[in-house]
C-alpha positions in Angstrom: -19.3 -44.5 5.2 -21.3 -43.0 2.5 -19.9 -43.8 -0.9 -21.8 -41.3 -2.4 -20.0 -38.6 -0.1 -16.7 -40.6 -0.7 -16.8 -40.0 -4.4 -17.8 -36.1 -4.1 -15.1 -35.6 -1.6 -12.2 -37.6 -3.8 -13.5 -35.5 -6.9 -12.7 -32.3 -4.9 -9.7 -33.0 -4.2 -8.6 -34.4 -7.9 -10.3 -30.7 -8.6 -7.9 -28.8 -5.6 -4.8 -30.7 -8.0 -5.8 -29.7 -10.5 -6.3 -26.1 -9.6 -3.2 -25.9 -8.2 -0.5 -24.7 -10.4 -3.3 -22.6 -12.3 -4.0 -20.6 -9.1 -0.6 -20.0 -8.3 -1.1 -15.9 -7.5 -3.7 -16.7 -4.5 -4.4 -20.3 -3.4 -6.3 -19.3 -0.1 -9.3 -20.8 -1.1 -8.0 -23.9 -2.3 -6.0 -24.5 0.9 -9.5 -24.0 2.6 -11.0 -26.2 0.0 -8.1 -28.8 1.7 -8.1 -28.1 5.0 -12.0 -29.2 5.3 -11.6 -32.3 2.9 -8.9 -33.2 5.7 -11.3 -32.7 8.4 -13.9 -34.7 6.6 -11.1 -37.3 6.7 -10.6 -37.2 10.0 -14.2 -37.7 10.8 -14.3 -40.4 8.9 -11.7 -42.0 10.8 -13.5 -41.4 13.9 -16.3 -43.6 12.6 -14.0 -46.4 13.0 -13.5 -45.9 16.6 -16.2 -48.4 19.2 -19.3 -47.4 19.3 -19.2 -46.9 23.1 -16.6 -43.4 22.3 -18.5 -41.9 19.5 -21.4 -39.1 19.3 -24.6 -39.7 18.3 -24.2 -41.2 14.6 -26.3 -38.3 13.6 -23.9 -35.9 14.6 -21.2 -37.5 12.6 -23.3 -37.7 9.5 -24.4 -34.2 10.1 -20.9 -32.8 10.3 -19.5 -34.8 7.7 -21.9 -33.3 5.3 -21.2 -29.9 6.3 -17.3 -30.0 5.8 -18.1 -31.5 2.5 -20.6 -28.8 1.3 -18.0 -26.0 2.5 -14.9 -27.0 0.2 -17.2 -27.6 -2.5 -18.0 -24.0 -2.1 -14.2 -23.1 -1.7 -13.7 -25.3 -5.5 -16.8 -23.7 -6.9 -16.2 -20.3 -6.5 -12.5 -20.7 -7.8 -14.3 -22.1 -10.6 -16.7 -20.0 -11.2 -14.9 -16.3 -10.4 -11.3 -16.8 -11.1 -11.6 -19.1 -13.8 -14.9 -18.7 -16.0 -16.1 -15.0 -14.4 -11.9 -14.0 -14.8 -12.8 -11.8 -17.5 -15.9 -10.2 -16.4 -13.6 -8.7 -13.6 -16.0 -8.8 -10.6 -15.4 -6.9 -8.0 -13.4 -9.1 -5.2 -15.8 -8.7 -2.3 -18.6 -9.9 -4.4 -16.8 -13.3 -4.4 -16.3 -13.5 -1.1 -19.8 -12.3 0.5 -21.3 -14.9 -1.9 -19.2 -17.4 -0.4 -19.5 -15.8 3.5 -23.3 -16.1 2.6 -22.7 -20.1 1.6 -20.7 -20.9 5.0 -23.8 -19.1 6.9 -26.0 -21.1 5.0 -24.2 -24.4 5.3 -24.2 -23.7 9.4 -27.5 -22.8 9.8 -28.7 -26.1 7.7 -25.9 -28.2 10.2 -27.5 -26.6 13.2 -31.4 -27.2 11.4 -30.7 -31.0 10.8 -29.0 -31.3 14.5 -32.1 -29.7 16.4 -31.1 -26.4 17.3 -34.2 -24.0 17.6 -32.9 -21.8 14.3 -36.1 -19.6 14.6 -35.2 -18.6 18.3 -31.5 -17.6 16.9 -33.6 -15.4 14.3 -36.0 -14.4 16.9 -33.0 -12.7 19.0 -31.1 -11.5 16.2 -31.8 -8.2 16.7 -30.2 -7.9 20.3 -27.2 -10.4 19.1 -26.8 -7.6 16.0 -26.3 -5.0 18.5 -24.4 -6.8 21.0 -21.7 -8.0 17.6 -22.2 -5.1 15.9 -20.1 -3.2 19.1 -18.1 -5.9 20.1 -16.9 -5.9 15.6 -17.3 -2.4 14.9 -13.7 -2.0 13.5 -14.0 -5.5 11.6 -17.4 -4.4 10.0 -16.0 -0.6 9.6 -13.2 -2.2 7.5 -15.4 -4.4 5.3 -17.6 -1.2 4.7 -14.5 0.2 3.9 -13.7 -3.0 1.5 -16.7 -2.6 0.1 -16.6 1.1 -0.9 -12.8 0.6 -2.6 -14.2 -2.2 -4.5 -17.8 0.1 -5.5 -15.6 2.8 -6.5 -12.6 1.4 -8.1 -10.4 3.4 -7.4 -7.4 1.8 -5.9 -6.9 -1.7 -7.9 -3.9 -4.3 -7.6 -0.3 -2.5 -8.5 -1.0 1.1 -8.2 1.4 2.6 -6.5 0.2 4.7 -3.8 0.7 6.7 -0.8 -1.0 7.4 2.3 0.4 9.0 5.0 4.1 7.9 5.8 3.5 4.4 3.6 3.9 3.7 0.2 3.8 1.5 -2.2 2.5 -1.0 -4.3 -0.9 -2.5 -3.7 -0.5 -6.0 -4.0 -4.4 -6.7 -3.4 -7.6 -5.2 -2.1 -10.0 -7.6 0.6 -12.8 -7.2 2.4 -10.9 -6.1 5.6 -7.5 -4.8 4.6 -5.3 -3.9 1.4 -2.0 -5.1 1.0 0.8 -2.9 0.2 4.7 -4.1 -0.8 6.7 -1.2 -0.1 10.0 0.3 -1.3 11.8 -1.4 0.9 10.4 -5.1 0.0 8.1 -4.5 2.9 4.2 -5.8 3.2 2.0 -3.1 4.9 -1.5 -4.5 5.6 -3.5 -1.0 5.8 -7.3 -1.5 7.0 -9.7 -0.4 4.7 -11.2 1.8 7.3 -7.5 3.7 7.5 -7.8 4.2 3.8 -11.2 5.7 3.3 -10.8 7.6 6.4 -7.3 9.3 5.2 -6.0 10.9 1.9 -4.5 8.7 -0.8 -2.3 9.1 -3.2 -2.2 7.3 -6.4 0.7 7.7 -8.2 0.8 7.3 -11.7 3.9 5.5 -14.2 4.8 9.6 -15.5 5.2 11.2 -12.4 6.6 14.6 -12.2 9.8 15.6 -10.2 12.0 18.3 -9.5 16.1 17.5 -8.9 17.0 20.6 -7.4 21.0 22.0 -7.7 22.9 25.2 -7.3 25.2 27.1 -9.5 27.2 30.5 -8.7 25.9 33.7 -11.0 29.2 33.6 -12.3 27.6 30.7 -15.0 25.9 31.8 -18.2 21.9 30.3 -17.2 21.2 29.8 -21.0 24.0 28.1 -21.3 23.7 25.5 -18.7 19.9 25.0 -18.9 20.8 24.4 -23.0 24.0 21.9 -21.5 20.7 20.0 -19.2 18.8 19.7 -21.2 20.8 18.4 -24.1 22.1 15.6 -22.1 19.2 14.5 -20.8 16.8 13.8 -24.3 20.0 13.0 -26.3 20.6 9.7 -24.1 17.4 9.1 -22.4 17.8 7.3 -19.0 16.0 3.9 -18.3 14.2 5.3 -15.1 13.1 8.6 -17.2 10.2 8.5 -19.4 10.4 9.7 -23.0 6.8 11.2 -23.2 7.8 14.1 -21.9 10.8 15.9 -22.9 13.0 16.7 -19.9 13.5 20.1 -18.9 15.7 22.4 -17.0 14.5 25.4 -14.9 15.7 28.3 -13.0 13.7 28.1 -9.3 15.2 31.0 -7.3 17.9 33.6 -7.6 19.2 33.6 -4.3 21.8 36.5 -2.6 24.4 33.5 -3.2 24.0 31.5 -5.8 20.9 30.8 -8.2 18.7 27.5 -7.6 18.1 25.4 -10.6 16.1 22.5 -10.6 15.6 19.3 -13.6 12.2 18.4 -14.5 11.8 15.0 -15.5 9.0 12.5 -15.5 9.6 9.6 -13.7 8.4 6.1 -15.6 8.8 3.9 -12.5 7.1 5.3 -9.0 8.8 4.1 -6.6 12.3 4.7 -7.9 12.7 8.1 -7.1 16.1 7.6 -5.6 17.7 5.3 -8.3 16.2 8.3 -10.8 17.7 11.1 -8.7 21.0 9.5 -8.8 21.1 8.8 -12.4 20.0 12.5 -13.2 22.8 13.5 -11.1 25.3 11.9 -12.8 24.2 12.7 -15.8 24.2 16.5 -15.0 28.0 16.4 -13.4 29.3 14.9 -17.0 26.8 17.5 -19.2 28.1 20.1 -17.0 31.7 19.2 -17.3 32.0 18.5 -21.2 30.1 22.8 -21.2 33.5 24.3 -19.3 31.0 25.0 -16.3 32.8 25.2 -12.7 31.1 22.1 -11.5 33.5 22.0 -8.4 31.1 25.2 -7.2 27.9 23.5 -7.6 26.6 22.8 -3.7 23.4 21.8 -1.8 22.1 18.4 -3.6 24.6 18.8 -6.0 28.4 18.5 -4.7 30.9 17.5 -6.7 34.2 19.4 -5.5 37.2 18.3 -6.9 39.7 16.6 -4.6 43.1 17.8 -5.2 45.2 15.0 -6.7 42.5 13.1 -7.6 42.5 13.2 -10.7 43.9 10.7 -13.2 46.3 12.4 -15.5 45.0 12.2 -19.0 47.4 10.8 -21.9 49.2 13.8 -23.8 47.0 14.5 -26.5 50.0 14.9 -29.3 50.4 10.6 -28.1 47.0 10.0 -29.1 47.2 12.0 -32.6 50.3 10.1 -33.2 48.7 6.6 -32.9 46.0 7.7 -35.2 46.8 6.4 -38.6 44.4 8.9 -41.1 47.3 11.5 -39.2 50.5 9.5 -40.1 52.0 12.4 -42.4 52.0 14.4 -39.9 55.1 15.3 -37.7 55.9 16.8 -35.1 55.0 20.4 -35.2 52.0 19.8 -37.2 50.5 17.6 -34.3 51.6 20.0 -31.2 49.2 22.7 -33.6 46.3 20.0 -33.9 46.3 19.2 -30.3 45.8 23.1 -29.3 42.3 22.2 -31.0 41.2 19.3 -29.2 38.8 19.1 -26.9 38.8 17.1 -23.7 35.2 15.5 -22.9 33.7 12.6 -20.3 30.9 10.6 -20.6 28.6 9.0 -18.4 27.7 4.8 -19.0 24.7 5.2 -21.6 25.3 8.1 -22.9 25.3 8.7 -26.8 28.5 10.2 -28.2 27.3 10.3 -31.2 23.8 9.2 -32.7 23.3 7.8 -36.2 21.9 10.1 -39.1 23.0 12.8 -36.9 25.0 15.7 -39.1 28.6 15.6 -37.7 31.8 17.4 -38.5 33.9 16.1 -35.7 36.0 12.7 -34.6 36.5 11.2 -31.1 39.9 9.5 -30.1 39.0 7.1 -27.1 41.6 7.7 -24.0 39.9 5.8 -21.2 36.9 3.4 -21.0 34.6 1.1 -23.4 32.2 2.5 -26.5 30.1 0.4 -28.4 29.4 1.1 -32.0 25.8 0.4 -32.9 24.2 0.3 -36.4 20.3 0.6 -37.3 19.0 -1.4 -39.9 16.2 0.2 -42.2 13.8 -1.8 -40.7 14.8 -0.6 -36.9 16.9 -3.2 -35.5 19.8 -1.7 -33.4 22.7 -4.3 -33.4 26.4 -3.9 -31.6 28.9 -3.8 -34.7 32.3 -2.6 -33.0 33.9 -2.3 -29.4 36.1 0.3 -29.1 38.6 1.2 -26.3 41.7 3.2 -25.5 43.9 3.5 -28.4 41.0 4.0 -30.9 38.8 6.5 -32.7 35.8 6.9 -34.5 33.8 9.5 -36.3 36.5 9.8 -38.8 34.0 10.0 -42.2 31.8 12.9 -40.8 34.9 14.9 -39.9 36.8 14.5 -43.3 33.1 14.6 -45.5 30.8 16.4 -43.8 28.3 13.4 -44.0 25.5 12.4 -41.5 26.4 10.0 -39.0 26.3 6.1 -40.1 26.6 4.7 -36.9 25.5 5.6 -33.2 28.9 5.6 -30.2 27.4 5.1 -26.9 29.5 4.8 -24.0 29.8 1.6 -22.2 31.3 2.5 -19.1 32.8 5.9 -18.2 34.8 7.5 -21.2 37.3 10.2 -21.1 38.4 11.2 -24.9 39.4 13.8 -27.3 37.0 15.5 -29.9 38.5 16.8 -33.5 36.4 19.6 -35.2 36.3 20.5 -38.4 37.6 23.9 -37.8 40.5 22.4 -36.4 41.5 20.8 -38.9 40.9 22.8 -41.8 43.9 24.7 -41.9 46.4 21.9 -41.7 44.5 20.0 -44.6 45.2 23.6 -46.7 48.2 23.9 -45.9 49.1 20.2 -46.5 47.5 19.2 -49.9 49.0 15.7 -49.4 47.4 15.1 -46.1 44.1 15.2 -47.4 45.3 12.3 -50.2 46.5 10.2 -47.3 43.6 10.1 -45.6 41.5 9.1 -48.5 44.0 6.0 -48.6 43.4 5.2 -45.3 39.9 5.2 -45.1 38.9 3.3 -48.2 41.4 0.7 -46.9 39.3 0.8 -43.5 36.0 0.8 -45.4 36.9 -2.1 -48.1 38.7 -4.3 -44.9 34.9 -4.0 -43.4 33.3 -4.7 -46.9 35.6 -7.8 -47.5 34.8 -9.7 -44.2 30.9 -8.5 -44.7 30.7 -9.6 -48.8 33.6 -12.2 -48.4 35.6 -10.2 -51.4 38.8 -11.8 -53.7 41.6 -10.0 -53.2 41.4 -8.6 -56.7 37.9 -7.5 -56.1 39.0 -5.8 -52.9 41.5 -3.8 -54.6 39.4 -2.4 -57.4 36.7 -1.2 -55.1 39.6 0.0 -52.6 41.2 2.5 -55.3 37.6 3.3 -56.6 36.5 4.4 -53.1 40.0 6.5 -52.4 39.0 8.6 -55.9 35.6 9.2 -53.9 36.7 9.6 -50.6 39.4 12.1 -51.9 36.7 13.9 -53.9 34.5 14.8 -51.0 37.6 15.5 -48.9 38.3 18.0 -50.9 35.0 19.8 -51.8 33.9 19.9 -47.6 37.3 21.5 -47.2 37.2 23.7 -49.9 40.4 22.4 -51.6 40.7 23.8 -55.3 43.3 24.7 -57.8 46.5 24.3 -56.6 45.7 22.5 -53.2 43.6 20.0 -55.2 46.6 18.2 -56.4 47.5 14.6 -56.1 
């Protein structure tokens, strides 16, 4: 045994280890690089065998060498073009003619050393070109095709693309085939042939799509494009990209109804149908808070209304009653406020309300989960508050007038009641105590939040409480126009 070749073969090997874990995306190579160090060992083992059952010790020798020389070639181009050429990004085929040229090489030099007439195999190439050349036409029209995707760089490693009935994402580009994971979790090996033969598609991250749906003329179209559209950039959806605003078109007024269709850009090809869905959704709840007859909608968009389906919702003069800024209040007084209330849903994700957004309205939660989210200056968006049924929020812009301090996004589906200003304002006129009362109530609320975040005394706590009442009170008063006699505490 050569102990030259021993070394060589046992420093491959420490180099396949090595190379191992690094090349953990495509190890082909270096289970080539294996495969012939495992051959070379089993050739070895041969040698040990008599005499009278071996070939010619030349043979062996030969042979040895050659499975040697081709997994150093395997090691060195993982070297040389994953490793130190990784960078430079050459074109894959490169690699592997180079190393196609060393296996020919390494053959030719075996068959050289063993006395094969290599001149002669040249001499009647010509014939044996033709005669391979028919026999491989589809191999070599593939690796033509290889060739050209690689030259022209147009279709690289996850692009999503689509030729006829398969898509996808290309998970990589060879010399005879490209590799394509589909939809589905699907791998489609496409020919390279197929592909430069046929049109494809490449799909880029914004993609464009129309959600078609129908709507009786009966429905204002300003109105409901305004009601799409609103919904849809106010609470952006994960599968929708932001780049582009969403929009909301009219497609075709029909003898029956007229076709609409949402325009959105799609941020994840591929997706199309978790997109559709969520657009869809999103659409039956932004529909349903305008007062539009979504029961009517048909085609792609059916959402008729099952006759007892519907969960009863809690009587709204209940919910007021619960609400403690409302505690003067009695009977009568509440029947009046709940004529003004307004009875909305929202989908999971959607923003309720968004902070620094003006806002002269509160929400009182009847069904589901909102979380309360504040933005620090420096843009860090942070959960602060869970709310759930029973509770309500919103309360400072409704009774000041100031912008939002806080963002409500709905955490799973939320049915609840909103408070405007202009339903309020003529109880708080007619009631100059109420307006007091819910001062009270709100410093309280705001110090309580205050104590636990500045860990106040109790003395400390009180001061600030009754100094933030006289402010409160103040502010009350001026957005609701309070003066002279109505002004009193």
């Amino acid at each position: 045994m050569n102990a030259t070749q021993t070394w060589i073969c046992l420093t491959l090997f420490a180099c396949s280890l090595a190379l191992w874990k690094r090349m953990a995306h495509d190890r082909s190579r270096l289970r080539a690089a294996l495969s012939f160090l495992g051959l070379w060992g089993v050739n070895q083992l041969i040698a040990l065998l008599p005499s009278a059952w071996l070939p010619r010790s030349l043979v062996m020798s030969q042979v040895s060498l050659a499975l040697v020389e081709l997994a150093a070639v395997q090691i060195v181009s993982v070297l040389l073009f994953d490793l130190l050429l990784r960078k430079v990004r050459m074109p894959k085929f490169a690699s592997e003619i180079i190393v196609v040229a060393g296996y020919i090489a390494i053959i030719f030099s075996l068959l050289y050393h063993l006395g094969v007439n290599v001149t002669g195999i040249f001499a009647t190439s010509a014939v044996a070109t033709a005669v391979v050349g028919l026999a491989l036409q589809d191999m070599l029209g593939n690796i033509a095709g290889g060739i050209a995707l690689e030259l022209e760089g147009g279709i690289r490693a996850g692009d999503f693309i689509k030729c006829g009935e398969i898509s996808g994402w290309v998970e990589h580009v060879r010399l005879r085939h490209t590799a394509v994971n589909t939809a589905d979790g699907d791998i489609v090996i496409l020919p390279n042939s197929q592909l430069t033969r046929s049109p494809v598609t490449i799909i880029p991250p914004n993609h464009r799509k129309f959600i078609p749906f129908s709507m009786p003329y009966g429905v204002n179209p300003q109105e409901l494009i305004d009601a799409v559209e609103f919904a849809l950039r106010h609470s952006p959806l994960p599968e929708i990209s932001t780049d582009l605003p969403p929009q909301c078109i009219i497609l075709e007024m029909t003898p029956n109804h007229i076709q609409y269709a949402a325009v959105v850009w799609l941020a994840r090809p591929g997706r199309d149908e978790v997109a559709i869905s969520s657009v869809l959704v999103r659409l039956y709840f932004a529909l349903q808070r305008a007062g539009l007859p979504a029961e009517e909608i048909t085609h792609l968009l059916e959402m008729k209304a099952v006759g007892g389906s519907k969960l009863g919702t809690p009587n709204p003069v209940e919910v007021l009653r619960r609400t403690p800024i409302l505690r003067l209040l009695e009977d009568p007084h509440l029947f009046e406020l709940a004529s003004h209330l307004h009875h909305l849903a929202f989908a999971p994700g959607e923003h309720i309300i968004r902070q620094g957004d003006p806002g002269d309205s509160m929400y009182f939660i009847v069904s589901g989960q909102v979380n309360i989210l504040f933005r620090s200056p420096d843009g860090v968006e942070q959960v602060v508050s869970r709310m759930e049924h029973g509770e309500f929020f919103g309360e400072a812009s409704l009774l000041t007038g100031e912008a939002r301090t806080a963002s409500a996004i709905a955490e799973s589906r939320v049915e609840c009641y909103r408070l405007d200003k202009s339903g309020l304002q003529g109880m708080v006129s007619r009631l100059p105590d109420l307006a007091e009362d819910m001062s009270v109530v709100m410093a309280h609320r705001q110090v309580e939040l205050e104590t636990v975040r500045e860990s106040l005394d109790r003395e400390t706590a009180r001061l600030r409480e009754t100094e933030d009442q006289a402010q409160i009170l103040s502010r009350i008063r001026r957005f609701f126009g309070i003066t002279g006699a109505g002004a009193r505490v």
